[in-house]
C-alpha positions in Angstrom: 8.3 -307.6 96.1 6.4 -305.4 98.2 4.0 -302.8 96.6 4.6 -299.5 97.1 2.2 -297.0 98.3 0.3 -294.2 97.0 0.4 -291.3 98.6 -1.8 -287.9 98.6 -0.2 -284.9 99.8 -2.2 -282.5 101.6 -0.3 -278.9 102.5 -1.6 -276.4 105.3 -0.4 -273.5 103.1 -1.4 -270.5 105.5 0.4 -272.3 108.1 3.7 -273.2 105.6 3.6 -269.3 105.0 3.7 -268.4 108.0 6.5 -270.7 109.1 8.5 -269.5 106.3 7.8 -266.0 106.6 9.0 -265.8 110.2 11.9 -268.3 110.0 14.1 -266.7 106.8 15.3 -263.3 106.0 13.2 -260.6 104.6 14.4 -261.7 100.9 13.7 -259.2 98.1 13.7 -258.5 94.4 15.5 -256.4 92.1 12.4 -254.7 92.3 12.1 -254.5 96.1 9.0 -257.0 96.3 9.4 -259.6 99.8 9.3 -263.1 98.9 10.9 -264.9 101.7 7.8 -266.4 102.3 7.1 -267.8 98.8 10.8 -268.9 98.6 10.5 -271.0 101.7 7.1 -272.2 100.9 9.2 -274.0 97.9 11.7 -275.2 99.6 9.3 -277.0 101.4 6.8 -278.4 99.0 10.3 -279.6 96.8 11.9 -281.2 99.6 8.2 -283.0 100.3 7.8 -284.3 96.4 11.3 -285.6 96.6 10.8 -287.1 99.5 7.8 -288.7 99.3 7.1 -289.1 95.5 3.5 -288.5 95.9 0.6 -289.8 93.2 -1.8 -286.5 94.5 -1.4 -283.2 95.7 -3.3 -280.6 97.1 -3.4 -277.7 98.4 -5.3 -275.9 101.1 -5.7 -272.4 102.4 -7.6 -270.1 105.1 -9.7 -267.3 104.1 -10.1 -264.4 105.6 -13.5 -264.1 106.8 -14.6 -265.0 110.1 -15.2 -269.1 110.5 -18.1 -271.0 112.2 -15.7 -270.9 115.3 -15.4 -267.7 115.3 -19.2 -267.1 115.3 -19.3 -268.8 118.2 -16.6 -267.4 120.1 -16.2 -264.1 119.4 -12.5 -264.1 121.2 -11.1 -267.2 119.1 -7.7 -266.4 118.4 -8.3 -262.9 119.4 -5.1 -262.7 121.1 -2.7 -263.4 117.5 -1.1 -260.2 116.6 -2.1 -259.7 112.9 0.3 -260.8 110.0 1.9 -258.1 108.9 0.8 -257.1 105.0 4.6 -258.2 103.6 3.1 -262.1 104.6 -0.1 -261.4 103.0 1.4 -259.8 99.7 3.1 -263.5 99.0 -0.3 -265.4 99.1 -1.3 -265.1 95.9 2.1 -265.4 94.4 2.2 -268.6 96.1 -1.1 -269.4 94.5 0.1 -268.5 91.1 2.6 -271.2 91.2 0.5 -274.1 92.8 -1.7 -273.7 89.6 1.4 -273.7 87.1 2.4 -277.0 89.0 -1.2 -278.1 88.4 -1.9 -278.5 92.4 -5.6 -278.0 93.0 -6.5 -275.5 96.3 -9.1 -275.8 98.5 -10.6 -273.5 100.6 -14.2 -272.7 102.1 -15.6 -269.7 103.7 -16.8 -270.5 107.3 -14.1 -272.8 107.7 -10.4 -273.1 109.1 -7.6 -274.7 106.4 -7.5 -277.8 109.1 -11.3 -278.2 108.1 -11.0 -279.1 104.7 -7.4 -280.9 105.2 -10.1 -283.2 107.2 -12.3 -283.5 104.9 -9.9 -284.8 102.2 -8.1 -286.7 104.4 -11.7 -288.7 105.6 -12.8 -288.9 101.8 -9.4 -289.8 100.6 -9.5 -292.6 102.9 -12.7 -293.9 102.9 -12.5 -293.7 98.8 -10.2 -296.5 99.0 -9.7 -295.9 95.4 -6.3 -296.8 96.1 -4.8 -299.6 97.9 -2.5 -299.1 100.4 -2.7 -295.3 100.4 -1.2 -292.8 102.8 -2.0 -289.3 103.1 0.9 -286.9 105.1 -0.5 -283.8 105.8 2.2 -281.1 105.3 2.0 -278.4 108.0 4.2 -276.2 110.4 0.9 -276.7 113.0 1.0 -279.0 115.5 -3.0 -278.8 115.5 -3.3 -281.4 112.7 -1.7 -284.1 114.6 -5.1 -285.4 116.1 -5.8 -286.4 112.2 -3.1 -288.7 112.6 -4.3 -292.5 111.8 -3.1 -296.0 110.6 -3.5 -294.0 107.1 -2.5 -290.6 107.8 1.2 -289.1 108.8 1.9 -285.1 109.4 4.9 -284.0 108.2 5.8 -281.3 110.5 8.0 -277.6 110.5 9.6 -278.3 113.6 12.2 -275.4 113.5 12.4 -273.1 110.6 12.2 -274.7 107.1 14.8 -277.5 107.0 14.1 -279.4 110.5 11.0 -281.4 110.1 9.6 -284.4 111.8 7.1 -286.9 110.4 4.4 -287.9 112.4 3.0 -291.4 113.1 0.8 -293.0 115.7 3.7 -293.8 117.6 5.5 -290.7 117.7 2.2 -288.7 118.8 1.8 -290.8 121.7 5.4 -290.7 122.6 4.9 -286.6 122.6 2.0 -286.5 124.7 3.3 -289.2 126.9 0.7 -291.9 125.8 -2.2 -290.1 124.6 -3.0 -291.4 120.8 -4.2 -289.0 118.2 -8.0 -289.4 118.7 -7.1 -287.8 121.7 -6.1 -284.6 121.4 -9.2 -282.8 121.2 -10.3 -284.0 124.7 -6.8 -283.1 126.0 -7.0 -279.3 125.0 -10.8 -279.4 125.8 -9.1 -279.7 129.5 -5.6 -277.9 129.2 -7.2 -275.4 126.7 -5.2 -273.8 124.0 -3.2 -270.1 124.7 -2.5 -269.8 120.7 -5.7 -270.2 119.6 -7.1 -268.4 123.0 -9.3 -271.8 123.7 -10.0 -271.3 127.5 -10.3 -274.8 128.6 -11.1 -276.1 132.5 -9.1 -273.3 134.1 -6.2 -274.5 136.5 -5.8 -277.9 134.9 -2.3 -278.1 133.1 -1.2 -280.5 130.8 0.3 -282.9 133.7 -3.3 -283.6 135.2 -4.7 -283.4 132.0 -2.8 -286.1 130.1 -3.6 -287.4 133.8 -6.9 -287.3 133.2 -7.5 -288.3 129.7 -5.6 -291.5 130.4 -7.7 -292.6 133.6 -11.1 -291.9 131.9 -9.8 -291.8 128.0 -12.7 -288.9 126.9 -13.7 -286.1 128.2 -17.4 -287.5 128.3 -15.9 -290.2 130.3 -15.2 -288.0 132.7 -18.3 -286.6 133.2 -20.1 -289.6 132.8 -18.1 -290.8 136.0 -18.4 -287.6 138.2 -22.0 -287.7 137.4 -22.3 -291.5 138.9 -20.0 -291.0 142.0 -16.8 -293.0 140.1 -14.6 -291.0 139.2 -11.7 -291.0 141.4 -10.6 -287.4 141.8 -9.7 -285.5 144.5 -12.1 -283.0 145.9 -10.2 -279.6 144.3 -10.2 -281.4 140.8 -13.6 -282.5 141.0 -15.1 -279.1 142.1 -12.8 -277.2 138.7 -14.3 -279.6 136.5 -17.9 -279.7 138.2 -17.7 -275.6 137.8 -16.4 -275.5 134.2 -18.3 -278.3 132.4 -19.9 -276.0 130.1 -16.8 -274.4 129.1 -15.1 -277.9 128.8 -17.1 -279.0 125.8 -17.5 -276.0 124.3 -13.7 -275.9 124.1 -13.5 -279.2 122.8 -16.2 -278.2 119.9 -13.8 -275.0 119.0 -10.5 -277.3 119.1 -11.7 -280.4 116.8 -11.2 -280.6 113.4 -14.3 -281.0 111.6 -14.3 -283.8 108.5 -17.5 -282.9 106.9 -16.3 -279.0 105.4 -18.8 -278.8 102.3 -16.0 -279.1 99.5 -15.9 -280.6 96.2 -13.0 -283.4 96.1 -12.5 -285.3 93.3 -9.4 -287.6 93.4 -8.6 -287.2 89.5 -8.0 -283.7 89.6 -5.6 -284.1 92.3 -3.1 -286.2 90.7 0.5 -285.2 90.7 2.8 -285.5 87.5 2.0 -283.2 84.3 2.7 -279.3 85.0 3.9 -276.7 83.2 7.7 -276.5 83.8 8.1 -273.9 82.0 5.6 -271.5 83.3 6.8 -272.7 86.8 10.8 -271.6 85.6 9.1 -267.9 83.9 7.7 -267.4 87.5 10.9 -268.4 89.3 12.8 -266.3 87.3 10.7 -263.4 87.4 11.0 -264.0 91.2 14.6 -264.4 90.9 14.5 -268.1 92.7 17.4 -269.5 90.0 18.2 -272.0 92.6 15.4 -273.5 92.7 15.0 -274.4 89.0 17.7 -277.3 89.2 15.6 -279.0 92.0 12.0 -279.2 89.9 10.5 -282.4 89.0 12.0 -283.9 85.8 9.8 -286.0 83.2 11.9 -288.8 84.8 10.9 -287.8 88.1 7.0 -287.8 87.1 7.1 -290.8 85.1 8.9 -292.8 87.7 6.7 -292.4 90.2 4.7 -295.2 88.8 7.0 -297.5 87.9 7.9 -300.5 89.0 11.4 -301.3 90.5 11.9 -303.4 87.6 10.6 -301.1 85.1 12.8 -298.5 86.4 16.3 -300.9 86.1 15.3 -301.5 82.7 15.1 -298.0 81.5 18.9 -297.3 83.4 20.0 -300.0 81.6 18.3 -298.7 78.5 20.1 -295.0 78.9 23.2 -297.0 79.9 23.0 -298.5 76.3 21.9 -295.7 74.5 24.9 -293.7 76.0 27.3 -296.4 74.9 25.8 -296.2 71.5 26.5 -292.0 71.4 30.0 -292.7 72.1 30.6 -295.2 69.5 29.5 -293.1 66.7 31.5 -289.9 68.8 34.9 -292.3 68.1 
């Protein structure tokens, strides 16, 4: 029988909150607190456990201080409308249940959530405490799609909280019509990025840069090839990308994911199973989520997780028995 994998769960939370924020109705309390946010945020990580029947989880978050990009660009992301303080309020609550579900968080002043997710992923993989383990990054971002590997899935909010796609190899280089992962920063190093305000080669789309990218596969391909008379690009291309070198790498430093955020990981303390169900159902209740306390994890649920296929029939058969038993004495 084939072995199952082990999987690590790493959630974007600032992007989850977001998504979740925007995409369902301003919820509220008896008490008129807005939770919408936090509500959706479950929804999500539930649907993800149950889904995937992950062995670690984790959790990552922004902060709000200025990052290294940032410092650098003084206009990265300037163009984001702030969040409005009814998305901000539900951070912490969110917080307060990851630790009562025993989920670790991460997060690092200087640097972007997608920094750290990174990190873990790299040190997760190159651990290789465990063998044939996967991460899937959970995010509502397409940004973290260039950490995409042979390892690593993203499990993405493609329309509100319900619609998601996951993420492979495959799929990435079927949405940017052959491009792989590893590719991605050099793409938006040309096309640039409106969201994040990453200016890229101005007048290159994503056409001639996909173009591009494919011909030469890196940006310092490119380069390497205009500077020894090679490349073959026509004279208006050559002269944009001539006059906007500097700005070309400099947008490719501001759009990759760095792996190397200076956090403390320990595998361990990540694993998924014991929490404290019933601190979890005192917040949900005090939150006024009562339909979300059916769909926690049971014991089962934990326990499971590492159990073999045959393990698992045994213990049906077990309960099977022990029910038959019940209804003997019953009669």
């Amino acid at each position: 029988m084939a072995e199952e994998k082990k999987r690590l769960i790493i959630i974007d939370s600032n992007s989850v909150i977001h998504r979740a924020f925007h995409a369902l109705p301003p919820l509220t309390t008896k008490t008129g607190e807005v939770v919408n946010a936090v509500y959706g945020f479950l929804l999500v990580l539930l649907k993800a456990i149950r889904e995937f029947r992950p062995d670690c989880i984790v959790a990552t978050f922004d902060l709000p201080a200025p990052t290294f990009r940032h410092k650098k660009f003084k206009k990265y992301k300037a163009k984001r409308p702030p969040a409005p303080p009814e998305l901000y309020n539900q951070i912490p609550k969110v917080k307060e249940i990851l630790k009562a579900f025993n989920i670790s968080i991460f997060e690092k002043e200087g640097f972007e959530a997608d920094d750290i997710i990174g990190t873990i992923s790299q040190q997760f993989s190159r651990k290789q405490i465990i063998p044939k383990a996967e991460v899937i990054i959970l995010s509502g971002d397409l940004d973290v799609l260039q950490l995409v590997d042979k390892k690593t899935k993203a499990y993405i909010l493609r329309k509100g909280v319900k619609d998601t796609v996951l993420y492979d190899e495959k799929l990435v280089k079927e949405k940017y019509d052959g491009l792989v992962p590893g590719q991605l920063d050099d793409f938006k190093a040309l096309r640039g990025d409106p969201s994040d305000n990453i200016p890229g080669v101005r007048g290159i789309g994503e056409k001639t840069a996909i173009q591009l990218i494919k011909q030469f596969n890196t940006l310092e391909n490119i380069y390497s090839a205009l500077e020894q008379k090679e490349a073959k690009i026509n004279e208006s291309l050559r002269l944009k990308l001539e006059q906007q070198k500097e700005q070309a790498f400099f947008s490719k430093e501001l759009v990759q994911i760095r792996r190397d955020a200076p956090i403390d990981f320990n595998l361990k303390e990540c694993q998924w199973g014991e929490y404290d169900k019933e601190k979890v159902i005192e917040i949900l209740k005090d939150l006024e989520f009562y339909s979300l306390i059916p769909r926690l994890p049971s014991d089962d649920d934990q326990i499971e997780n590492h159990y073999s296929e045959e393990v698992k029939k045994e213990k049906k058969i077990k309960k099977t028995e022990e029910k038959h038993k019940n209804n003997l004495r019953l009669w």
